[in-house]
Residue, then its C-alpha position, 0 to 999 in steps of 0.5 A: x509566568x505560566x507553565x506546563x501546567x498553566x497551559x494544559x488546564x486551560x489558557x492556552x491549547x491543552x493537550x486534547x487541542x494540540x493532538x486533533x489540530x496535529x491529527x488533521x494535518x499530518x494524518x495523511x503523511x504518517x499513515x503514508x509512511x506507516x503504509x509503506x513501512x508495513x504493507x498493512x492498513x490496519x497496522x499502519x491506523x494502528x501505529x498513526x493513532x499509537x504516535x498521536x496517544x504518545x504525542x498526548x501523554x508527552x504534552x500531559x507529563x509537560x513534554x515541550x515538543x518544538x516540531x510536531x511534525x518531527x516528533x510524529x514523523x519520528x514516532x511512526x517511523x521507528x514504529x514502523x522499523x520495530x514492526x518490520x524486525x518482528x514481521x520478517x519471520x512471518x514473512x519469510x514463511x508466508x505462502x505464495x506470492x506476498x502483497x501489501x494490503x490494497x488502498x482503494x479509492x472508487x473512480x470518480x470519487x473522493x477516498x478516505x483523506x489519510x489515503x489522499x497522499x498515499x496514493x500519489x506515494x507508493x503503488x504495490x509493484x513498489x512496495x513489493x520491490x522494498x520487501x528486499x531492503x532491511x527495515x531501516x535501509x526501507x525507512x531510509x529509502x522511503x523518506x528520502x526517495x518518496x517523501x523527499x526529506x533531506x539528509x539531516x531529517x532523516x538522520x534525525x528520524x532514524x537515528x543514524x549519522x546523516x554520513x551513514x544515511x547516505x550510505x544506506x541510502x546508496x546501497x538500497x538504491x543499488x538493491x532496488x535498481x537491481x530488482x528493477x525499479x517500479x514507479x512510484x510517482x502520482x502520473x498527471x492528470x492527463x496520464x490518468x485519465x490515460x491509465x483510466x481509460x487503458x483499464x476499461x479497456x482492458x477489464x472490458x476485453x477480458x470479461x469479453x473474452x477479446x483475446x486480439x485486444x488483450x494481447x495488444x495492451x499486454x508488455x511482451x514479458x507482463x506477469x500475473x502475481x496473486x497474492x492469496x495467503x494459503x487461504x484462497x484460491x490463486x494460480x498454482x504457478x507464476x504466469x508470465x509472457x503474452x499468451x499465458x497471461x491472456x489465457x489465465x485472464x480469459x478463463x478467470x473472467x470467464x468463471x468469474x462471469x458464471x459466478x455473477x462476479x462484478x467488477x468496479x473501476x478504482x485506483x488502487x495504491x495510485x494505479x488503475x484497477x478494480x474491486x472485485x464483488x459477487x453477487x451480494x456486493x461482497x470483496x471477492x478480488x482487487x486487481x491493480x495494473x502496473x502500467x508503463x508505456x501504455x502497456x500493462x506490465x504487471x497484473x497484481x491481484x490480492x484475494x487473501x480474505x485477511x487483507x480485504x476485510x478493510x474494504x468491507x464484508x469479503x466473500x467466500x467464493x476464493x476462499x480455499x476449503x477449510x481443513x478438518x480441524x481448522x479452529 
């Protein structure tokens, strides 16, 4: 009867086989649940690759592993808790507003596959929203709440009683609700072609300086969040409410016009927005609308140079002016 050994020099599927076969199909999954415990994309590829080399090494040591997508699952997910435990403090600390790093898939055109379901997972008003929860009742939350596992899966998972994960499922529940809940279910096709078409306009009337058409797409208490990290440029203070916004939103387009700034229609962590681009083709900005109602409810802007090197080479327009001393 052959063993572990027999199978990994060759009658069956080795090691290697296993883990690309594994690798293709779970991929979009755990980087989903990695992106929506971190907020980060190089950190969530990170702990996807760290599970499949673990997956590699458990199967050379003659591990059997009965439920590959479990045992991955798993993998990613403690993962993701450890990074959450070790990145509080940073995040406690971070100056200004905080938002997780943006996926950005081009309209109409395919994005990268382990992006696919992400963006019908978790939009960036919804991430921001999980910052309150402690990083197991998140993982919990998560695979419960987006992901749709049951009780006894996501007992298995966390390690915790599937009594308890009820009860930390509850009380984030109850934190979340409390924040105000952001949605983040993939919309139909036709709403998005709706949000599709609200952002052209939007985006349109905001280079044009149409004050009249950007007021009638704007909720009555809409807010601007800018996430720059300490390290480019953003408004000093919240912006928030009709006036305010649309005022912000006329004099940034403005300067970004005399600047020879370009935007691109995308949809960004499944909600419609755009890249931001100087005159080199450089990343200067991405925007994502939370959109609820046919109104924008939220503009949500990252230009933290940290969080979009992802996307390609990033500018330097938004960039703050570098300290005397600065290594």
């Amino acid at each position: 009867m052959p063993g572990p050994a027999d199978e990994v020099r060759g009658s069956g599927p080795g090691p290697a086989d296993v883990t690309g076969a594994a690798e293709t199909e779970y991929r979009p999954l755990l980087f989903s649940i990695a992106y929506g415990m971190t907020g980060s994309v190089g950190d969530s590829e990170d702990i996807v690759q760290d599970a499949f080399l673990g997956l590699t090494r458990a199967r050379q040591a003659g591990t059997t592993i009965a439920d590959l997508k479990a045992y991955l699952t798993t993998a990613v997910t403690r993962q993701g808790i450890n990074y959450l435990r070790s990145a509080r403090v940073r995040r406690e600390t971070y100056v200004g507003d905080w938002l997780p790093e943006p996926v950005v898939v081009p309209v109409g055109g395919p994005g990268p596959a382990e992006h696919a379901e992400l963006a019908d997972s978790l939009s960036m008003a919804f991430l921001v929203l999980l910052e309150s929860l402690t990083p197991v009742e998140r993982a919990v939350f998560m695979l419960r709440e987006v992901f749709g596992y049951g009780y006894p899966d996501v007992a298995e998972i966390t390690g915790k009683t599937e009594v308890n994960c009820r009860q930390i499922f509850a009380r984030a529940r109850q934190r979340i609700a409390a924040e105000g809940q952001a949605g983040h279910r993939a919309p139909d096709a036709a709403r998005r072609a709706e949000g599709e078409e609200l952002a052209r306009r939007f985006f349109e009337a905001a280079a044009g300086g149409d004050m009249d058409a950007l007021l009638g797409m704007l909720a009555p208490d809409v807010v601007v969040h800018g996430d720059g990290g300490g390290k480019a440029q953003v408004a000093g203070r919240q912006v928030a409410g009709r006036q305010p916004v649309m005022r912000h939103l006329v004099s940034l387009f403005r300067r970004a016009g005399v600047l020879g700034v370009s935007l691109r229609l995308a949809w960004v962590n499944g909600q419609p927005g755009a890249v931001a681009y100087d005159a080199a083709g450089r990343v200067v900005n991405v925007l994502a609308l939370d959109v609820a109602d046919g109104m924008v409810q939220a503009i949500l802007g990252v230009v933290n140079p940290d969080k979009l090197g992802h996307l390609g080479p990033v500018s330097d327009l938004a960039r703050l002016p570098r300290k005397t001393g600065d290594g």
